[in-house]
C-alpha positions as CSV (number, residue, x, y, z in Angstrom):
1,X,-3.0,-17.8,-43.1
2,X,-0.3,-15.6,-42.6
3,X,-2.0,-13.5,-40.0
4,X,-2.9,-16.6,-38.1
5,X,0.7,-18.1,-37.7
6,X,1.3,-14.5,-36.8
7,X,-1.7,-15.2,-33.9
8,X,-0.1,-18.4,-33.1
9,X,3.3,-16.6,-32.8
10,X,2.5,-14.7,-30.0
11,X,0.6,-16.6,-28.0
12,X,3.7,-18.9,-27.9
13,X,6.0,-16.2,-27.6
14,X,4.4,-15.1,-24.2
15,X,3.7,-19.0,-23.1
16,X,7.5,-19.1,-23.6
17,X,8.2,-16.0,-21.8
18,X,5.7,-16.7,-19.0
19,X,7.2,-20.3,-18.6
20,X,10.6,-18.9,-17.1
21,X,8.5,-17.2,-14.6
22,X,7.1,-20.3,-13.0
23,X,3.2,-18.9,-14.5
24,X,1.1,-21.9,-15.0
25,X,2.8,-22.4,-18.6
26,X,0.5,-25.2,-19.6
27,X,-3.0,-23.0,-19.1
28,X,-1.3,-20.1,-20.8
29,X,-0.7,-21.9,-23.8
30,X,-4.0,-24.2,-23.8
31,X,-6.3,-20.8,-23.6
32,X,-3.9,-18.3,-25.1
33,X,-3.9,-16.0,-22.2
34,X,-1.6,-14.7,-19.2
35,X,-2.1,-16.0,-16.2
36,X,-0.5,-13.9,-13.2
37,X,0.0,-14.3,-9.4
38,X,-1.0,-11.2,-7.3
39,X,0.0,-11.2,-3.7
40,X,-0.9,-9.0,-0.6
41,X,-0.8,-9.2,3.2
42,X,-4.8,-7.8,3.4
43,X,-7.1,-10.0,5.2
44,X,-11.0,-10.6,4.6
45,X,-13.0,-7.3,5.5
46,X,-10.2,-4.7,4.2
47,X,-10.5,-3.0,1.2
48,X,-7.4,-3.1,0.3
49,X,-8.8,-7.1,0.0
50,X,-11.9,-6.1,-1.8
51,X,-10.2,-3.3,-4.2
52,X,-7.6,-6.1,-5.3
53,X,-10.4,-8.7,-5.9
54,X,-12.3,-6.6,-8.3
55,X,-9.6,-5.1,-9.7
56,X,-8.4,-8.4,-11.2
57,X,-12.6,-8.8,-11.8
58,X,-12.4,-6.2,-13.8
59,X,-8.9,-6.7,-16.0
60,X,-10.0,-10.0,-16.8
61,X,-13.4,-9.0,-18.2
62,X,-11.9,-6.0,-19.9
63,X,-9.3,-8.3,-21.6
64,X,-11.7,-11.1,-22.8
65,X,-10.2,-13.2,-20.7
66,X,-6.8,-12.8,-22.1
67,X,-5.5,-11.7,-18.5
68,X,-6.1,-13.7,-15.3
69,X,-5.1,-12.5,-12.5
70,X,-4.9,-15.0,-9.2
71,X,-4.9,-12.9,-6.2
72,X,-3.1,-14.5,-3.3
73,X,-4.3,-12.9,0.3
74,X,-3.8,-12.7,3.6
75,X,0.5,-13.7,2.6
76,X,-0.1,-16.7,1.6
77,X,3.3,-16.4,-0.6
78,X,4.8,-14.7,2.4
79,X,5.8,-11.9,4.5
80,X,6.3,-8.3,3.1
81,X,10.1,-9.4,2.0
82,X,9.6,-12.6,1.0
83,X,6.1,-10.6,-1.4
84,X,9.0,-8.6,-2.6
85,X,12.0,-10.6,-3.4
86,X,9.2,-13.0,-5.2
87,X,8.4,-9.9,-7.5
88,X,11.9,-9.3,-8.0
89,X,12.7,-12.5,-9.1
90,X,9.2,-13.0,-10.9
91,X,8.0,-16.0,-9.2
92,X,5.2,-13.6,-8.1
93,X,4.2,-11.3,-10.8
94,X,2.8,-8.0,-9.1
95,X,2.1,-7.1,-5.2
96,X,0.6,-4.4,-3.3
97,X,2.1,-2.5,-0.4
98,X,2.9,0.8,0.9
99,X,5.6,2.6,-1.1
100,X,7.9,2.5,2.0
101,X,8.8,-1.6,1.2
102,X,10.3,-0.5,-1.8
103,X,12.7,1.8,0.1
104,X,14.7,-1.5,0.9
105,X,15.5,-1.6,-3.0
106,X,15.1,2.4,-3.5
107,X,15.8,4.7,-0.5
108,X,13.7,7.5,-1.4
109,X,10.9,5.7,-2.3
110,X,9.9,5.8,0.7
111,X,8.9,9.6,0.5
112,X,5.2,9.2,-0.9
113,X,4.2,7.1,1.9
114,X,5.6,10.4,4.2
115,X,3.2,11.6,6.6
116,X,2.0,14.9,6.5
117,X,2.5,16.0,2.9
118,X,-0.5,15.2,1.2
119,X,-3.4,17.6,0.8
120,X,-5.9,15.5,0.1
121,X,-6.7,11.9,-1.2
122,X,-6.5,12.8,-4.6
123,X,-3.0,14.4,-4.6
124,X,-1.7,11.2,-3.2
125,X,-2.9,9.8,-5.7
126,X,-1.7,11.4,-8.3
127,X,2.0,11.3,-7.0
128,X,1.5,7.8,-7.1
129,X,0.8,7.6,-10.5
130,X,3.1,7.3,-12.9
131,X,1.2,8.7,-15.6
132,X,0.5,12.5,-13.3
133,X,4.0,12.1,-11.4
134,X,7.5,13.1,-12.2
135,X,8.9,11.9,-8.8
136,X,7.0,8.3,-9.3
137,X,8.5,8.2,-12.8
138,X,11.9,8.7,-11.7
139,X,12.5,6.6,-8.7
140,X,10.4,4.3,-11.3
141,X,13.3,4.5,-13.6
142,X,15.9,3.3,-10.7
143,X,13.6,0.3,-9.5
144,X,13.7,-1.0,-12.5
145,X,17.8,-0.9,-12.5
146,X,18.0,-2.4,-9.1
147,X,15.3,-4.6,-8.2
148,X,14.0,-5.2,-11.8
149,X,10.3,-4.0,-10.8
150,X,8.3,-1.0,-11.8
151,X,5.5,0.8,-10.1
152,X,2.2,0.8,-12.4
153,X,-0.3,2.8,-10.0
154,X,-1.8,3.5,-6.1
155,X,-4.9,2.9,-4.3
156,X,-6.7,4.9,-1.5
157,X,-6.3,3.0,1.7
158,X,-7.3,5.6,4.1
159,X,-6.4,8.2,6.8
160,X,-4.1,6.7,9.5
161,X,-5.1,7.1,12.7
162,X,-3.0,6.3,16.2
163,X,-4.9,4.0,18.6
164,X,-3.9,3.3,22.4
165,X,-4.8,1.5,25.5
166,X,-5.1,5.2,27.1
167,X,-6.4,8.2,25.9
168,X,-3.9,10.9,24.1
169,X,-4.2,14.4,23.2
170,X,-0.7,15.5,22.2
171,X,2.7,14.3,21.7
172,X,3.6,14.8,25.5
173,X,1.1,11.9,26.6
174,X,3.3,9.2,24.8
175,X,6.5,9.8,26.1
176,X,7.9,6.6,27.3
177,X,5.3,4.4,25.2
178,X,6.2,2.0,22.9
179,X,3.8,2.3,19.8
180,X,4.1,-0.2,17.1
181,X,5.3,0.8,13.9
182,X,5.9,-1.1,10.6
183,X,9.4,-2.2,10.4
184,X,10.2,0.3,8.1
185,X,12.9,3.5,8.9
186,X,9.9,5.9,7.8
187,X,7.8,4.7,10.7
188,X,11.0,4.8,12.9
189,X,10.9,8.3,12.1
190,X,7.0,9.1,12.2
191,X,6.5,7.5,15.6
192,X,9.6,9.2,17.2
193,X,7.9,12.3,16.0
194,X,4.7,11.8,17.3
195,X,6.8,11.7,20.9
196,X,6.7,7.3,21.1
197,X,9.0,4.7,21.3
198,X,9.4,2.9,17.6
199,X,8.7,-0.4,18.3
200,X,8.6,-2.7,14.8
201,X,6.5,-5.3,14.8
202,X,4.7,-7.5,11.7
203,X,1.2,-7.0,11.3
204,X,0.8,-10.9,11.5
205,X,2.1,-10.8,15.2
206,X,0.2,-7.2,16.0
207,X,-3.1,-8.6,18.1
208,X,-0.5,-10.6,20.5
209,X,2.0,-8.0,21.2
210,X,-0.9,-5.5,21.8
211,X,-2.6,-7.9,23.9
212,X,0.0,-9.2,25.8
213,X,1.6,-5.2,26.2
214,X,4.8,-5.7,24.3
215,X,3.5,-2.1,22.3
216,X,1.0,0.0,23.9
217,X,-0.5,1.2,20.8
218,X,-0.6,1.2,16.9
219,X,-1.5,3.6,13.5
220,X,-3.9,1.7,10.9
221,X,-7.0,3.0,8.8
222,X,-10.0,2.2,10.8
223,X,-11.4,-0.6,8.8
224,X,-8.2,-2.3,9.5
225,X,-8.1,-1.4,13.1
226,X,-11.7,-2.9,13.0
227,X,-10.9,-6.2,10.6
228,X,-8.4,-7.3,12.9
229,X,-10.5,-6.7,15.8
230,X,-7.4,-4.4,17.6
231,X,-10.1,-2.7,19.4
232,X,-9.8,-5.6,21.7
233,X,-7.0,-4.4,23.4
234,X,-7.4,-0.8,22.4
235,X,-9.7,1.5,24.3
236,X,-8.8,4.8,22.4
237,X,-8.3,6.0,18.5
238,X,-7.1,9.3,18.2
239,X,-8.2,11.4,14.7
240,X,-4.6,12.0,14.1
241,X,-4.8,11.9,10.3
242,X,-1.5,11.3,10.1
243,X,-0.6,9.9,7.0
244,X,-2.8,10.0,3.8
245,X,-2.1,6.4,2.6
246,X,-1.7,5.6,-1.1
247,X,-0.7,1.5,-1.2
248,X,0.9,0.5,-4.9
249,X,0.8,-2.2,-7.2
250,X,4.5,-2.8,-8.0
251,X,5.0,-5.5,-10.8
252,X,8.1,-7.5,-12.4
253,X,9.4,-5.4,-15.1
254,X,9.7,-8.3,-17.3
255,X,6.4,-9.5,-16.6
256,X,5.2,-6.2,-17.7
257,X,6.9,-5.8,-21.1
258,X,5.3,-9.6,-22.0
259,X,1.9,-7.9,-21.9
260,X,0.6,-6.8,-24.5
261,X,0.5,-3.2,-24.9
262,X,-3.0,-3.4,-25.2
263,X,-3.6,-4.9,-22.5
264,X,-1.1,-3.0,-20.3
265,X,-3.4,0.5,-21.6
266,X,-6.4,-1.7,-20.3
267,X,-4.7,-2.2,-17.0
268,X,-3.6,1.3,-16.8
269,X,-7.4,2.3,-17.1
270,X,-8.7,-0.3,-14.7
271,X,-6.3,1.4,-11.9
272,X,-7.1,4.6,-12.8
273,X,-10.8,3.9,-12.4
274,X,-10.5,1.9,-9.0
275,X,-8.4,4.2,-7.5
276,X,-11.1,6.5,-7.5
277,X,-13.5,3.8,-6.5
278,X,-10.9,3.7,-3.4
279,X,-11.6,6.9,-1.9
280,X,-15.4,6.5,-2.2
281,X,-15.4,3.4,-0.3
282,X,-12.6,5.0,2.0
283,X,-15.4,7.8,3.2
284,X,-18.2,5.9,3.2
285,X,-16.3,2.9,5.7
286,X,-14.6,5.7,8.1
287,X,-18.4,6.5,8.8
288,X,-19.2,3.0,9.1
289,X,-16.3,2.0,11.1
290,X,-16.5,4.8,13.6
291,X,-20.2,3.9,14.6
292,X,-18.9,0.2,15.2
293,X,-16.3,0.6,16.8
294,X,-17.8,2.8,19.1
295,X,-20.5,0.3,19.5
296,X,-17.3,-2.2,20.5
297,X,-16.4,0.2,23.8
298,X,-13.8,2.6,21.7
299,X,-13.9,6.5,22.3
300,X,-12.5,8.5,20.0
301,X,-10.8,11.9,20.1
302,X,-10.6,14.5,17.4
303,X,-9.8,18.1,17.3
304,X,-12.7,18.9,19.1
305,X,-11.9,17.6,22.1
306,X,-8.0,18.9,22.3
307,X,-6.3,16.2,20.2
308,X,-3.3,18.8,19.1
309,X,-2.6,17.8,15.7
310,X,-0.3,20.5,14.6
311,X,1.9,19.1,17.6
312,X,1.8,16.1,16.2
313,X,2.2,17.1,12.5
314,X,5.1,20.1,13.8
315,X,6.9,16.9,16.0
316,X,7.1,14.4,12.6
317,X,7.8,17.1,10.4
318,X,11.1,18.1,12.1
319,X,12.0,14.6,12.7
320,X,12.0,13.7,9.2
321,X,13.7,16.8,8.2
322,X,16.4,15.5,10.3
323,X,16.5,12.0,9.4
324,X,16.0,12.3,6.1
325,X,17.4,15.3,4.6
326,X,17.6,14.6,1.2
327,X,13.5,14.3,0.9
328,X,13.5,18.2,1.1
329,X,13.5,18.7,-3.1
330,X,11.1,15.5,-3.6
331,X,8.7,17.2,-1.2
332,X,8.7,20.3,-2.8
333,X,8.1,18.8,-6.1
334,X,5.4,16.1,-4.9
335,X,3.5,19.5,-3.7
336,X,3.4,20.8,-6.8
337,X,1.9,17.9,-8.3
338,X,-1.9,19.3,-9.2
């Protein structure tokens, strides 16, 4: 008797707690489980789009059914901000997105979505791990004190590659071009590098301002360049490999210490195990996406055919030493991460 009023307890202790964060109070308490809103700005066809779908799959299912988590694409509660701000204030429970939107909360956040500094898939993901991460762990420490949000892990969303209306072998051939960046200062900074003209604009309004010429160009994984259908106004995609990007799942901090710790190590595994499930899919589509976008009129230019990477990397490299200085130590340390 005593163990079930104990039971009872705590399902109404996190009904309770879930109630001040506007999450569907009445189911919680009627099936004794968490119910929590997951938004992101991915649309049908991205894997970003598919990783979050099973991911929340396979917490469900690993919970019994004691977490649910309602993913809401495509930002249906919003733009990047408004994803954020919603997290902070825990009307939304957890979001995904590049680390760079948290700089707005945390300046150097912004560093592990850097381009340029990653060896390899895997090492981004580890320095976006909290568990394998010193750096994530303490910015981790100061989102929590400002925007009352914490950083639980990072999925593979693929090389970043520059596409144009033109074709583009070093950093010389955009001088005077206005390439689209997201309306971040780290992609101010990139694109500069890369010898463009920053122009911000949201990904919802990308297909018209490439269409209609207000940018000249973007960066994007293929299978995003593809799922939007950017090819339409984009005859080249150069193999810059710019930026090795990790996207994380960021989640109210309060929302987090009302799951069950339990639970929260069942999370933590489920991340873990479809982050690597990221970077498998990752390969396999950049094969896919090449061979169909080519079959959509595209021509793309690597190495082999005098794309000058190391101009490009040399170019962004010295541009972000410039603009941002105080990266230097964080850099250092996020390479020694094994």
């Amino acid at each position: 008797m005593v163990m079930k009023r104990v039971i009872r307890a705590s399902i109404l202790t996190f009904a309770i707690g879930f109630c001040s964060f506007g999450f569907y109070p009445q189911e919680a308490a009627a099936a004794g489980k968490l119910v929590l809103k997951y938004a992101h700005v991915g649309t049908t066809g991205e894997i970003q789009t598919r990783w979050v779908a099973e991911f929340a799959d396979l917490v469900n299912k690993r919970t019994e059914g004691r977490i649910e988590i309602q993913v809401f694409p495509n930002g249906q509660l919003g733009n990047i901000d408004e994803m954020m701000n919603g997290v902070k204030s825990g009307s939304i429970s957890m979001a995904h997105h590049a680390f760079t939107s948290l700089g707005r909360f945390v300046p150097d956040f912004s560093v592990l979505s850097a381009p340029y500094i990653f060896r390899d898939p895997e090492h981004a993901l580890h320095a976006g791990n909290p568990a394998t991460s010193p750096v994530l762990r303490e910015l981790n420490e100061q989102l929590i004190k400002k925007a009352n949000m914490m950083v639980i892990g990072s999925f593979y969303m693929g090389a970043r590659q520059l596409s144009a209306k033109f074709p583009v072998y070093s950093p010389d051939d955009l001088k005077g071009k206005k390439i689209r960046g997201v309306p971040f200062k780290l992609w101010n900074s990139m694109i500069k590098g890369m010898g463009a003209i920053a122009t911000p604009v949201e990904v919802s309004e990308l297909a018209t301002a490439l269409m209609t010429g207000l940018v000249d160009g973007q960066e994007n994984p293929l299978d995003t360049i593809y799922a939007r259908k950017w090819y339409e106004s984009q005859s080249h995609i150069m193999m810059t490999n710019h930026m090795l990007l990790t996207l994380c799942v960021f989640i109210n901090e309060g929302v987090w210490r009302g799951i069950p710790q339990q639970d929260q190590k069942i999370i933590d595994e489920v991340m873990a195990e479809m982050a690597d499930k990221s970077v498998e899919w990752n390969k396999e589509a950049d094969k896919i996406m090449m061979e169909k976008l080519k079959e959509k009129g595209v021509t793309f230019i690597t190495e082999k055919d005098g794309l000058k990477v190391d101009a490009f990397k040399a170019g962004v490299m010295t541009e972000l030493k410039k603009d941002f200085p105080e990266w230097t130590g964080y850099i250092e340390r996020i390479k020694e991460i094994k």
